[in-house]
Rosetta silent file (secondary structure, phi, psi, omega in degrees, C-alpha in Angstrom):
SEQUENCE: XXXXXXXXXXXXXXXXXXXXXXXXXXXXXXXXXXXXXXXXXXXXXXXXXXXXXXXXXXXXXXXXXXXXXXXXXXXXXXXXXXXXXXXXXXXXXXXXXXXXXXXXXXXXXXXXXXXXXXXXXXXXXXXXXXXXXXXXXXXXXXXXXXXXXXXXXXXXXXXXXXXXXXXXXXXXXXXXXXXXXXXXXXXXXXXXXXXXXXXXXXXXXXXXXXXXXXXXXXXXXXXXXXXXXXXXXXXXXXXXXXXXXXXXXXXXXXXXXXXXXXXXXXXXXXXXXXXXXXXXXXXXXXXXXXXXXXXXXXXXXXXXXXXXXXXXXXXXXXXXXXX
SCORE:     score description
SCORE:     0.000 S_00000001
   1 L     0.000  144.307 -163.912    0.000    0.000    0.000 S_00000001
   2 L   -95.775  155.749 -171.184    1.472    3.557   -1.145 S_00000001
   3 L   -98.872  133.918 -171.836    2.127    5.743    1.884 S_00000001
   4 E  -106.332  162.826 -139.405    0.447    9.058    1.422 S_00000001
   5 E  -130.648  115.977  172.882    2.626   12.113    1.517 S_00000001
   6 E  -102.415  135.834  169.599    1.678   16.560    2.228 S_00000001
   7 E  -109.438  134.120  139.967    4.366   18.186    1.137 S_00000001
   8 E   -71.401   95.703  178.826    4.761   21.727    2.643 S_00000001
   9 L    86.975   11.591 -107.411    5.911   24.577    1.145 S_00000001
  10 L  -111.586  113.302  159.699    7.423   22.483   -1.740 S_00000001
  11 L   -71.657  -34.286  178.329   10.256   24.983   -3.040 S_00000001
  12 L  -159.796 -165.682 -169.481   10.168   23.647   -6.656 S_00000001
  13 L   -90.912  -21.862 -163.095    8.489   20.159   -7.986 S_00000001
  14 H   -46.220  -70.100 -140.837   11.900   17.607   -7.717 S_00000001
  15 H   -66.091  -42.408 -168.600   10.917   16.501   -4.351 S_00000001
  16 H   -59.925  -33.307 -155.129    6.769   15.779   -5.456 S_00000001
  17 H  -111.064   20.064  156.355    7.877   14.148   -8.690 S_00000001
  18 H   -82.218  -35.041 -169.916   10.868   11.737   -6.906 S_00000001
  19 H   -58.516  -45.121  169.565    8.128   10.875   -4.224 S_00000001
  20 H   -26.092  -56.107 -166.083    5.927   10.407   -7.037 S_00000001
  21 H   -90.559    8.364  176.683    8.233    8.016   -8.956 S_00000001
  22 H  -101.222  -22.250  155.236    8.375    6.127   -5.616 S_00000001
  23 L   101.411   25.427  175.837    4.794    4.873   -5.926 S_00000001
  24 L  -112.988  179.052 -168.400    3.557    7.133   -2.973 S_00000001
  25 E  -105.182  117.589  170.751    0.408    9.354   -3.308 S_00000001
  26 E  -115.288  144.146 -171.796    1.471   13.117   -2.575 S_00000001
  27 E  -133.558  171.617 -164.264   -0.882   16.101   -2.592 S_00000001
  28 L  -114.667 -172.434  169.979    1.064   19.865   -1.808 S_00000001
  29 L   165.226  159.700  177.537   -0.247   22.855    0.286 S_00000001
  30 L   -90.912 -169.085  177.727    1.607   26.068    1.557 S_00000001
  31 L  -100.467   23.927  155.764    2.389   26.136    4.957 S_00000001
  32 H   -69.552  -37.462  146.229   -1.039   27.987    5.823 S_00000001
  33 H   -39.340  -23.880 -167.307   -2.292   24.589    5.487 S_00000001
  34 H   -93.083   -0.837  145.832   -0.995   23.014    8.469 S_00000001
  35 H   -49.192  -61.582  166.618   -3.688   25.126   10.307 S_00000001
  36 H   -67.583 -122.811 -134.967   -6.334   22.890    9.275 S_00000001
  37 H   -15.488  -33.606 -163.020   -3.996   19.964    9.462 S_00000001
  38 H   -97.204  -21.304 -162.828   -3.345   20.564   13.954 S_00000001
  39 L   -62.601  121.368  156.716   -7.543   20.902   14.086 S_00000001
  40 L   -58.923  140.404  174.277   -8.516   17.031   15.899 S_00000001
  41 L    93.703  -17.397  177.120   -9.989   14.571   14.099 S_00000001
  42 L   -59.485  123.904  151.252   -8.688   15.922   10.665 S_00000001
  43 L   -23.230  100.773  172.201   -7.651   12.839    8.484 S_00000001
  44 L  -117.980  157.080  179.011   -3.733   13.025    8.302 S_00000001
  45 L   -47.665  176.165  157.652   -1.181   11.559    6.254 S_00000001
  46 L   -80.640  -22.882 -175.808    1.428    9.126    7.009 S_00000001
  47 E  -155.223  100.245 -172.019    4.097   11.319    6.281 S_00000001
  48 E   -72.451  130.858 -179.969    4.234   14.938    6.934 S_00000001
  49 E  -131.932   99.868  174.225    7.183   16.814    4.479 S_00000001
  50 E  -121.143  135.554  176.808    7.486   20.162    5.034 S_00000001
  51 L   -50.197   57.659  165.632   10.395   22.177    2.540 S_00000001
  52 H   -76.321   11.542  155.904   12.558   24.425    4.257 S_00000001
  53 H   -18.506  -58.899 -162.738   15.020   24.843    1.374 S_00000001
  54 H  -136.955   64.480 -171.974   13.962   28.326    1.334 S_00000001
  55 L  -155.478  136.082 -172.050   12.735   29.138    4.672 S_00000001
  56 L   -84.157  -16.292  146.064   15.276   30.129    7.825 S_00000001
  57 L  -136.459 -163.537  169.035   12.935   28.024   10.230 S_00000001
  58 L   -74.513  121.438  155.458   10.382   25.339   11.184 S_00000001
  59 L    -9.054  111.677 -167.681    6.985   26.214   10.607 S_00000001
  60 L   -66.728    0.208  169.573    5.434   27.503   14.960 S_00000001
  61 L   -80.590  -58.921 -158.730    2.577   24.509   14.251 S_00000001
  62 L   -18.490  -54.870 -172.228    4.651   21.843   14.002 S_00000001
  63 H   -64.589  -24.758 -164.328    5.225   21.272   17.762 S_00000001
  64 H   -65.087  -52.219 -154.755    1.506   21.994   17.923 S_00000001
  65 H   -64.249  -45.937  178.284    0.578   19.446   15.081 S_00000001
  66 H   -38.795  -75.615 -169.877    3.020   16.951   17.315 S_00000001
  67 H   -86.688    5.419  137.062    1.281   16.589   20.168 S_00000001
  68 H   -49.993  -69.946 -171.970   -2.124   16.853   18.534 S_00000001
  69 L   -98.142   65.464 -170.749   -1.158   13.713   15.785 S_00000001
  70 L   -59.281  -28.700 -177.368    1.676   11.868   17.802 S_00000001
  71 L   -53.998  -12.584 -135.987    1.160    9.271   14.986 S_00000001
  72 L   -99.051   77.281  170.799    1.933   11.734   12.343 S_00000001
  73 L   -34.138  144.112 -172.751    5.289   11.155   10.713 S_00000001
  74 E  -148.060  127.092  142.835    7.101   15.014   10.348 S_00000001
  75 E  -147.824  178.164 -174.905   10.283   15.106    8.366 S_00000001
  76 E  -134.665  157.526  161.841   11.874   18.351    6.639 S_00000001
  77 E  -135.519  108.438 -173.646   14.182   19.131    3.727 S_00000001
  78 E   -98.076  171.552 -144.957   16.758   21.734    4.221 S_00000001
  79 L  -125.163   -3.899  172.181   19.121   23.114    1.665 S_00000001
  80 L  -178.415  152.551  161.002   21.961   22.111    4.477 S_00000001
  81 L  -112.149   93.068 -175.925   22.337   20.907    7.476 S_00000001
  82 L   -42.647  119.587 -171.572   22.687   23.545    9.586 S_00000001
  83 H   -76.020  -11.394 -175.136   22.887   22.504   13.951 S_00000001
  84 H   -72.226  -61.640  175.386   20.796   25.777   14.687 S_00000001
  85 H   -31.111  -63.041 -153.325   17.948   23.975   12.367 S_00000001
  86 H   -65.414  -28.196 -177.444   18.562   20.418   13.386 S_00000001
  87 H   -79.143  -59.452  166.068   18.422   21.528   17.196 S_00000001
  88 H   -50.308  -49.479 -164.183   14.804   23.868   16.396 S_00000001
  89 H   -62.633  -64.248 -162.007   13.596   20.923   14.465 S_00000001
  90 H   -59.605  -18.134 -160.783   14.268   18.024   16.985 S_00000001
  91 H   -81.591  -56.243 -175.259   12.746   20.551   19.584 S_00000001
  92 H   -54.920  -39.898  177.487    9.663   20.552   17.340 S_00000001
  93 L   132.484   -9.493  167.503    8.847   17.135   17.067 S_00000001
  94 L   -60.161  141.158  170.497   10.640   16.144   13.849 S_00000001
  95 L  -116.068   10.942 -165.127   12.487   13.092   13.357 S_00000001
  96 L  -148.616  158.555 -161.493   14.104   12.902    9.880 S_00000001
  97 L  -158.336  117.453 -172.754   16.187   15.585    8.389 S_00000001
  98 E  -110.647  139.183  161.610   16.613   15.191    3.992 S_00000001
  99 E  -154.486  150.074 -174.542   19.072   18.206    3.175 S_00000001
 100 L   -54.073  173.055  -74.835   20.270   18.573   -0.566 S_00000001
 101 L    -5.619  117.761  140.512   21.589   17.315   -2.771 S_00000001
 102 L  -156.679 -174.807 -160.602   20.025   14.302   -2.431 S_00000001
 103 L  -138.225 -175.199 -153.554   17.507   11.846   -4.673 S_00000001
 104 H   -44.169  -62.658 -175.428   14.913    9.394   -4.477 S_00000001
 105 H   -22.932  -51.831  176.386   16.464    6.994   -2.496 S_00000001
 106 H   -45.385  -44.727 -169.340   17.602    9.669    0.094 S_00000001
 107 H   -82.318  -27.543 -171.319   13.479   10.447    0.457 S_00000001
 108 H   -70.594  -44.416  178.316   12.316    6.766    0.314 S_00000001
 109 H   -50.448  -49.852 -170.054   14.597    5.621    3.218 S_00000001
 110 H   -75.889  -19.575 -166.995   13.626    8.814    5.600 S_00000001
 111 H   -80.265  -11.835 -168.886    9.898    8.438    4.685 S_00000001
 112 H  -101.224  -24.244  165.587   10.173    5.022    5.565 S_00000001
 113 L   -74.707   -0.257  161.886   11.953    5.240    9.076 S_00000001
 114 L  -106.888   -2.259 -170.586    9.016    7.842   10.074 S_00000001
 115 L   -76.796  145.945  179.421    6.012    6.156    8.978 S_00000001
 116 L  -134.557  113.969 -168.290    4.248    5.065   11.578 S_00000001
 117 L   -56.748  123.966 -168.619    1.842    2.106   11.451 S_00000001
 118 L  -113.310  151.242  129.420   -1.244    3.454   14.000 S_00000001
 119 L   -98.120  175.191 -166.325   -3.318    0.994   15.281 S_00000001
 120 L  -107.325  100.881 -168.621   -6.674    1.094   16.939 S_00000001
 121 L   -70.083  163.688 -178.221   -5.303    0.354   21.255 S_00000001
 122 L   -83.031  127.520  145.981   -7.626   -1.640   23.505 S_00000001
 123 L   -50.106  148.127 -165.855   -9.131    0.686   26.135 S_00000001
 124 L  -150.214  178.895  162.039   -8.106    0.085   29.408 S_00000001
 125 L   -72.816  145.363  151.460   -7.956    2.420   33.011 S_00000001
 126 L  -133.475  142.975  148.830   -5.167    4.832   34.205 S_00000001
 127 L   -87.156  125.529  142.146   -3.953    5.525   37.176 S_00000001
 128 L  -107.231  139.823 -148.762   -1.997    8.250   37.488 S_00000001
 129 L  -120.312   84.012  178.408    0.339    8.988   40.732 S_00000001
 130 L   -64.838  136.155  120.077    1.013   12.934   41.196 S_00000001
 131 L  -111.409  153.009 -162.635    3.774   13.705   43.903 S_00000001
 132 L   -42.717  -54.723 -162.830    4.269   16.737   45.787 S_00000001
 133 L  -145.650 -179.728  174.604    7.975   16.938   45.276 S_00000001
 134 L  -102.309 -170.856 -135.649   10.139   14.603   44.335 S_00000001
 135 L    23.174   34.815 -177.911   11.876   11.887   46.133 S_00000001
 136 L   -93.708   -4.401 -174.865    8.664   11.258   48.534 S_00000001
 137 L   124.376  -12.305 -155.452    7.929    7.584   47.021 S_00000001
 138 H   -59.902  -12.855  175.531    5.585    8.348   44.554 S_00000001
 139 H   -56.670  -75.308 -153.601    7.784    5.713   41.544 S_00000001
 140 H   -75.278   -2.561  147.461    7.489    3.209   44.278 S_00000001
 141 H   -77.128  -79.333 -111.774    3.372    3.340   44.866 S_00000001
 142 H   -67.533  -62.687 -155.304    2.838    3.598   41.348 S_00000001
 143 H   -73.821   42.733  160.536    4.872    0.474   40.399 S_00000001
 144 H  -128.737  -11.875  164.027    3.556   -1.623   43.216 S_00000001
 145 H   -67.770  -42.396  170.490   -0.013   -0.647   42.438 S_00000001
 146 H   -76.835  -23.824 -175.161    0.660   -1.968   39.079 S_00000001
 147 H   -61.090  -41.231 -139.983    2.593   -5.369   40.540 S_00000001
 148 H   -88.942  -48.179  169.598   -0.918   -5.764   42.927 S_00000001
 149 H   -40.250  -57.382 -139.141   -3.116   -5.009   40.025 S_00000001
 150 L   -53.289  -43.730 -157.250   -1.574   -7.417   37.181 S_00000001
 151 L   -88.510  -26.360 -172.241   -3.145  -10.675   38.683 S_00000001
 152 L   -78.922  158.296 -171.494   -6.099   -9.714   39.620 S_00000001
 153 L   -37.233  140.323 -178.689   -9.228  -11.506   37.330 S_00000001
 154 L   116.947  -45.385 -146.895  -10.253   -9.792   34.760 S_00000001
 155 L  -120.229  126.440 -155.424   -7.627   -7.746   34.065 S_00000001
 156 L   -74.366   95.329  173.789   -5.071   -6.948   31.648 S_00000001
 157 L   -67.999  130.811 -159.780   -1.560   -6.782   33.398 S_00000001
 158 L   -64.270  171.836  154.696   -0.269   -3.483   33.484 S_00000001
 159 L   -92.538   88.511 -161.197    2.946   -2.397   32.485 S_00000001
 160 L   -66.789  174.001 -156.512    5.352   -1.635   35.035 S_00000001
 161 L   -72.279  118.320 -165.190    8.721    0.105   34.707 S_00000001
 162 L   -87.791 -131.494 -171.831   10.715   -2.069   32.650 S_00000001
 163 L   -97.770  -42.582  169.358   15.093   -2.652   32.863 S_00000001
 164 L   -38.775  -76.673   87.920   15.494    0.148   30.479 S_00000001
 165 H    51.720  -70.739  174.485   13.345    2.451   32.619 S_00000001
 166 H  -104.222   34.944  137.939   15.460    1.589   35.859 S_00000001
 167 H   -75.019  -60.927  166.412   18.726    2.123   34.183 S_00000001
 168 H   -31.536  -77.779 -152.545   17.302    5.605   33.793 S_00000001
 169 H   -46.037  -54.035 -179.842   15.938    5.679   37.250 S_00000001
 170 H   -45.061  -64.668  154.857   19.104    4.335   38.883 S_00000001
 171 H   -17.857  -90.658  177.170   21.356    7.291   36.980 S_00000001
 172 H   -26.661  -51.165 -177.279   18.848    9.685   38.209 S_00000001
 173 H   -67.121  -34.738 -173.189   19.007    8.130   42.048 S_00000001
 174 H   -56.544  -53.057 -175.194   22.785    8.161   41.573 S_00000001
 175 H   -50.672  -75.239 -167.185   23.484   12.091   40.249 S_00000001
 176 H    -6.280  -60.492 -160.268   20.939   12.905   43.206 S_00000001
 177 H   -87.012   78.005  102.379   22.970   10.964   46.023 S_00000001
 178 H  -131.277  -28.639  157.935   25.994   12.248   45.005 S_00000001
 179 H   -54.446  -51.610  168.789   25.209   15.892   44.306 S_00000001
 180 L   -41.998  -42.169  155.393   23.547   15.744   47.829 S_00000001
 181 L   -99.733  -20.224  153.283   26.571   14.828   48.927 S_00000001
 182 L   -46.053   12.457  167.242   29.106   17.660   47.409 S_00000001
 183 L   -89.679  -36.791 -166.316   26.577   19.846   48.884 S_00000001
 184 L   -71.515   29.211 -142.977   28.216   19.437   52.642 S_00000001
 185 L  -139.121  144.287 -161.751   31.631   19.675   51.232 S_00000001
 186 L   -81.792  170.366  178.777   33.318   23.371   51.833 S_00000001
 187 H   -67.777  -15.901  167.246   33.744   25.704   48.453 S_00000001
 188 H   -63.900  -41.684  151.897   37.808   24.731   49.311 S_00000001
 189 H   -48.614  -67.005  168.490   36.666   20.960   48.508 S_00000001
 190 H   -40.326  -40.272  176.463   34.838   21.775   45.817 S_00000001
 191 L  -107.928   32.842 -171.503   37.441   23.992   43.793 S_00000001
 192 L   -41.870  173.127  163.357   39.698   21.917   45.000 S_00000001
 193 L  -102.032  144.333 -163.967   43.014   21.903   42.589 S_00000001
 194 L   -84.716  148.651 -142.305   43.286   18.864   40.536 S_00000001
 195 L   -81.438    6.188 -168.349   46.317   16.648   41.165 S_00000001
 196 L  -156.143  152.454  169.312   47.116   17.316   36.638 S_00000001
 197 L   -74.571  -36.803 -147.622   46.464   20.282   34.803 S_00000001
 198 L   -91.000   -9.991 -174.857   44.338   18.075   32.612 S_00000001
 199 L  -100.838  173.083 -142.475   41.766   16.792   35.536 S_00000001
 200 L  -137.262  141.695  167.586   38.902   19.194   36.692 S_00000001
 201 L   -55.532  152.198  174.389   37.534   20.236   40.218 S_00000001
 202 H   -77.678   -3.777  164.968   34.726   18.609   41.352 S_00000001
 203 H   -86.667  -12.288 -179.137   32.419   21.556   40.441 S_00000001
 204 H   -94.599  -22.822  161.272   33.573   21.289   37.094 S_00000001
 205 H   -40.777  -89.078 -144.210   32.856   17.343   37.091 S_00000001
 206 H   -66.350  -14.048  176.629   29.724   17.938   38.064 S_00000001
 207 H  -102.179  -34.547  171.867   28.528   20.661   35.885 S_00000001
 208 H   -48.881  -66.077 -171.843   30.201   18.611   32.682 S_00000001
 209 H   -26.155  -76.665 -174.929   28.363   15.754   34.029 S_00000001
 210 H   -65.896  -31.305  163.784   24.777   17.646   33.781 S_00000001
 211 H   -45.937  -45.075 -178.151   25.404   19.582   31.032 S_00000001
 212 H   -89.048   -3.388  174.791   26.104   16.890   28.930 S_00000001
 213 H  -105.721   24.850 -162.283   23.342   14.916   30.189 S_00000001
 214 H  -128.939  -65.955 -177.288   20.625   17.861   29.579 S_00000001
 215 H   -43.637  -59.084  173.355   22.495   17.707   26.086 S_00000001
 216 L   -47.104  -57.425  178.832   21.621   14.036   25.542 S_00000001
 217 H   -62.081  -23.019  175.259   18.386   14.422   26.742 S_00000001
 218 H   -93.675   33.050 -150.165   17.183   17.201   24.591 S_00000001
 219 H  -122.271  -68.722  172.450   18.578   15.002   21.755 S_00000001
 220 H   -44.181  -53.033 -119.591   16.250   11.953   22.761 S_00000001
 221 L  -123.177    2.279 -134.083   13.890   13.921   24.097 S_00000001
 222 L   -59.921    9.847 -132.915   13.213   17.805   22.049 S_00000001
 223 L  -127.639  -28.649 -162.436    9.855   18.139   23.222 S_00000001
 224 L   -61.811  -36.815 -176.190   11.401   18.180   26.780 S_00000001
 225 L    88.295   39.956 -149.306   12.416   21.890   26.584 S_00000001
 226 L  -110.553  149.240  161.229   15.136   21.801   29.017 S_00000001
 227 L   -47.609  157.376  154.648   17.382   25.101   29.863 S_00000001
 228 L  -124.285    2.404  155.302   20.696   24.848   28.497 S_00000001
 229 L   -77.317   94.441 -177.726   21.388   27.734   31.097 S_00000001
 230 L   -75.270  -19.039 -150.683   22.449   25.732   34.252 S_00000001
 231 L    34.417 -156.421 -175.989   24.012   28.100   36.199 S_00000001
 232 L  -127.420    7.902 -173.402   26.731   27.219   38.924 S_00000001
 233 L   -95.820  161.448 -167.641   25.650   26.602   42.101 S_00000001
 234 H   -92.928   11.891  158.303   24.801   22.660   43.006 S_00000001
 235 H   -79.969  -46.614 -161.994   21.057   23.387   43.659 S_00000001
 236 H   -33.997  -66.809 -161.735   21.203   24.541   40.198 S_00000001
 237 H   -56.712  -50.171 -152.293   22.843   21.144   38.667 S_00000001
 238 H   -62.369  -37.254 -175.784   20.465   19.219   40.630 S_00000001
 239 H   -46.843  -55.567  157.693   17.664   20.966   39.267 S_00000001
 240 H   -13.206 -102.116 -158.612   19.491   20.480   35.957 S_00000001
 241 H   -56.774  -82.758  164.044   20.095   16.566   36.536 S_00000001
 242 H    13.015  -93.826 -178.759   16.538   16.637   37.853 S_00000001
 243 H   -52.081  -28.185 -173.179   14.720   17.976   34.861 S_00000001
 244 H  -102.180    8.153 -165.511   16.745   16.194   32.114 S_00000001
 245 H  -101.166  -33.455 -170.111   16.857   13.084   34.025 S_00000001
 246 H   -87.481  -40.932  167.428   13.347   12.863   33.908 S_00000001
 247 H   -32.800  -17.825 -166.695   13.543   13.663   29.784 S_00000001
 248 H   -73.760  -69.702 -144.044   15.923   10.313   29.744 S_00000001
 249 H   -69.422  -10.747  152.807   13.401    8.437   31.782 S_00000001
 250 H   -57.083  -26.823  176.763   10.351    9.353   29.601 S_00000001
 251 H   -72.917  -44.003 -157.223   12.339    7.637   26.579 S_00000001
 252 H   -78.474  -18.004  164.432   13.061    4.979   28.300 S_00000001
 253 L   -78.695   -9.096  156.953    9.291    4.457   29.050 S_00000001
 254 L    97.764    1.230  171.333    8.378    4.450   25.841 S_00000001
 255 L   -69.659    0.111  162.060    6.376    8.229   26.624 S_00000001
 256 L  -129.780  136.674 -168.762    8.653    9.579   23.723 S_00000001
 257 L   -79.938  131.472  147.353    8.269    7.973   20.545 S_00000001
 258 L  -103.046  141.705  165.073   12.434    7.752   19.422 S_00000001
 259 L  -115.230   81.642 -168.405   12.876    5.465   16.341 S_00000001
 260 L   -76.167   -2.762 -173.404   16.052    4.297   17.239 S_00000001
 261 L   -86.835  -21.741  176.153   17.752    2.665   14.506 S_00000001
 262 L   -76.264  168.779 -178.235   17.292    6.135   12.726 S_00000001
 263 E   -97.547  119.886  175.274   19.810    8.490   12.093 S_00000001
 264 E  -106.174  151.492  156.438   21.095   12.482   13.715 S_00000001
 265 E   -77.657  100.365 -171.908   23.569   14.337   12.997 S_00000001
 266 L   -38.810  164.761  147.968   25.864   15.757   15.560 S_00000001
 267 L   -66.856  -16.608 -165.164   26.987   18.910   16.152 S_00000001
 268 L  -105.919   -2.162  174.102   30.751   17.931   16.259 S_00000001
 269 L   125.412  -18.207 -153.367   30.241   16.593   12.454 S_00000001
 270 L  -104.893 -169.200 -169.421   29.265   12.807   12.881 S_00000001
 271 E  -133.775   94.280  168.081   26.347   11.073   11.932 S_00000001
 272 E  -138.444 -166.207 -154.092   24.965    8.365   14.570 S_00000001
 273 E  -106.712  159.126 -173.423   22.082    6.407   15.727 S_00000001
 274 H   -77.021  -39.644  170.750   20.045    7.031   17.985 S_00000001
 275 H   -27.282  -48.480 -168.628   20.355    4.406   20.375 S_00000001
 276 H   -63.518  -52.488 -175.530   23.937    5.360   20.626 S_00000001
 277 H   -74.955  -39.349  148.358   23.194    8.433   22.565 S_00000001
 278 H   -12.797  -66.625 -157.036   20.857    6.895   24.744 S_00000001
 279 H   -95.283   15.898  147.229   23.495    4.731   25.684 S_00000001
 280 H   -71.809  -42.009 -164.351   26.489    7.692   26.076 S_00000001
 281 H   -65.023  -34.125 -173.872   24.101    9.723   28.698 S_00000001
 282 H   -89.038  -13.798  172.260   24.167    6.675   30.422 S_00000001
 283 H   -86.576  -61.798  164.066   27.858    5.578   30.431 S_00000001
 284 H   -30.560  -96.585  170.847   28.753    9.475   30.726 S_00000001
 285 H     4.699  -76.633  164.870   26.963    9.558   33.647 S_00000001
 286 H   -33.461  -87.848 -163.943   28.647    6.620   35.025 S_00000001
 287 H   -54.793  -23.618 -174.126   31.780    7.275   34.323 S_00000001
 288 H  -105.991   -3.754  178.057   32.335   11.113   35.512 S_00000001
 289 H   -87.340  -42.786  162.309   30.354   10.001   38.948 S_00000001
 290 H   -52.155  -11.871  177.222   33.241    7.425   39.475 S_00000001
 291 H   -95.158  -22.249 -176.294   35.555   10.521   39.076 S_00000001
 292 H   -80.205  -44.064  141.618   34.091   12.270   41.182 S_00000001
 293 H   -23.037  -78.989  166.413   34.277    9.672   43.640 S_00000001
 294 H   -30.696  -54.336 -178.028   37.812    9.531   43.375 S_00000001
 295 H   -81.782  -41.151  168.398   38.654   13.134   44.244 S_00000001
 296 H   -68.400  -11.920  156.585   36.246   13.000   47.427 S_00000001
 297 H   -91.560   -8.059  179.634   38.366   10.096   48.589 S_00000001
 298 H   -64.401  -29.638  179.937   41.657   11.897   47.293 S_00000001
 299 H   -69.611  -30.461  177.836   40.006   14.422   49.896 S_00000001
 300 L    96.318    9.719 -173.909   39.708   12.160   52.423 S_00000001
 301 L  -115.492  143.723  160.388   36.039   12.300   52.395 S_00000001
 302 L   -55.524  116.193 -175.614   33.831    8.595   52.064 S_00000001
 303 L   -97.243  143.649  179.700   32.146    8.909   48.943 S_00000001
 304 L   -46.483  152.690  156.619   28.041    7.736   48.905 S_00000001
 305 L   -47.448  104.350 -141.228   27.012    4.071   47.985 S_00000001
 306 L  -155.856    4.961 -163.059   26.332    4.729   44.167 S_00000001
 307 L  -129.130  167.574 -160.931   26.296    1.241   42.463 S_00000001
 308 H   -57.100  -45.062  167.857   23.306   -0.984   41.820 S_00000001
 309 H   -54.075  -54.950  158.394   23.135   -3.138   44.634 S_00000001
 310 H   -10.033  -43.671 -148.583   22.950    0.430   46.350 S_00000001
 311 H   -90.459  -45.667  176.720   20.441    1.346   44.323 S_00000001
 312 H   -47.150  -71.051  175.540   18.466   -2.136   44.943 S_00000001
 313 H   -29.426  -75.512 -159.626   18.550   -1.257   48.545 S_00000001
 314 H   -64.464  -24.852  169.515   17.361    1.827   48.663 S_00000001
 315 H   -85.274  -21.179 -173.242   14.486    1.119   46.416 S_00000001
 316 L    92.045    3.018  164.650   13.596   -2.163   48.427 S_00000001
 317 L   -47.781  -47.263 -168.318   14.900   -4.416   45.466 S_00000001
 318 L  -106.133  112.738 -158.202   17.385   -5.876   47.602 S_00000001
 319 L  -115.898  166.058  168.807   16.216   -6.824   50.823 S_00000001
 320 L   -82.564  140.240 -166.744   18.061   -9.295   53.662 S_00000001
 321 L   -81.988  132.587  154.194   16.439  -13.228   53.060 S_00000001
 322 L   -68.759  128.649  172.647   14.868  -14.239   56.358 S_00000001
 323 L   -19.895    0.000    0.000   16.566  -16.490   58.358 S_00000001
């Protein structure tokens, strides 16, 4: 079955007649069409195209049409690829990026890694679990409401937080507990000087750390919105490591659609998958909290309990067996 196609904005005919010669059904409109296109219940395509060849941004519906049609494939075709675009775009809700020269092939492949098959879901109940602030428990009623649920007759077992999901969480308890503790630590600790010119204070760990993991996340995540001003003080990063921590853990929950096998383009030049960053934020992460670690014991200070059995604990995973 041919995948039907709106091209937006269509700078000249090449892209309608390669889609064309591709066997899909395309119809055109300017981009004062995608006003009727965001209205609910309007009948939408499979594959949203809109032309920015010869336009300096994304169209201000887009994000709108996004969460109106999550189903909605959105890709664009730019005349380069620019990181100020590719950063507005992912923020918008796009997922595929075409930028000249390129030819059918180039368009069959992205239309086909955004199409999105919709089915018609079984209705079922939600629960949803508000908490006041965070760390009061509210993670740990939800998913035991769903363990308590799953069996009983009748009833459709829910889905609870899967391994993905508390890789995520487990980062997230981990920045926490160790920002928490660098807060007791004097500003002499903190800037301490590093034993090499080439190693970094533990305020400078710690703001690389969130920075780049606010970076990752709005990568995963654009819809999330996250500052990329952090400031410097260590309520700040937590707030940070907070907010983009929860952007991770929405991916990992499947509450952001990612199509991971597709491809972005970096800022530093490279071209990788998505999956791949997904699984840097979380290795980053790792890896600069063990450093940090280091320099509060170079200090002479006991660094927090930070590794999974830790984690286990503290959640009630890991419990003592009775006797």
């Amino acid at each position: 079955m041919s995948k039907s196609i709106t091209l937006v904005g269509a700078a000249d005919r090449r892209p309608e007649e390669l889609l064309r010669a591709a066997g899909m059904h395309v119809s055109s409109m300017g981009e004062a069409g995608l006003n009727t296109l965001v209205s609910p219940g309007v009948k939408q395509p499979d594959v949203l195209i809109i032309d920015l060849r010869d336009s300096p941004a994304v169209p201000p519906l887009v994000p709108v049409l996004r969460r109106q049609h999550p189903n909605t494939g959105i890709m664009i075709i730019a005349a380069s690829l620019e990181p100020a675009l590719l950063v507005e775009a992912m923020r918008a809700g796009v997922t595929e990026v075409v930028a000249e020269p390129f030819e059918q092939e180039d368009l069959e492949k992205a239309v086909s890694r955004v199409s999105v098959q919709t089915s018609v879901s079984e209705v079922g109940d939600v629960i949803g679990f508000i908490g006041a602030k965070g760390g009061v428990g509210t993670t740990t009623v939800a998913v035991n409401v769903a363990t308590t649920l799953g069996p009983l007759p009748g009833r459709r077992r829910p889905m609870t937080r899967g391994a993905l999901g508390r890789i995520v969480e487990h980062n997230d308890w981990a920045n926490a507990a160790l920002i928490r503790a660098c807060a007791s630590l004097t500003d002499e600790q903190l800037e301490a000087t590093p034993r090499s010119p080439r190693e970094r204070t533990i305020r400078q760990v710690l703001t690389h750390l969130v920075e780049a993991q606010v970076g990752y996340a709005s990568m995963l995540s654009p819809e999330s919105r996250l500052r990329m001003d952090l400031g410097s003080s260590l309520e700040d990063l937590a707030r940070a490591a907070r907010d983009s921590g929860e952007g991770l853990q929405a991916v990992a929950d499947g509450e952001v659609t990612v199509l991971w096998e597709s491809d972005m383009r970096t800022s530093d030049g490279y071209v990788v998958k998505h999956w791949t960053v997904f699984v840097q934020a979380i290795n980053h992460g790792a890896e600069h909290r063990r450093q940090v670690c280091s320099i509060l014991r170079a200090l002479g200070v006991e660094p927090p309990r930070l590794d999974g059995w830790g984690f286990g604990e503290a959640t009630g995973a890991v419990v003592q067996a009775p006797a």
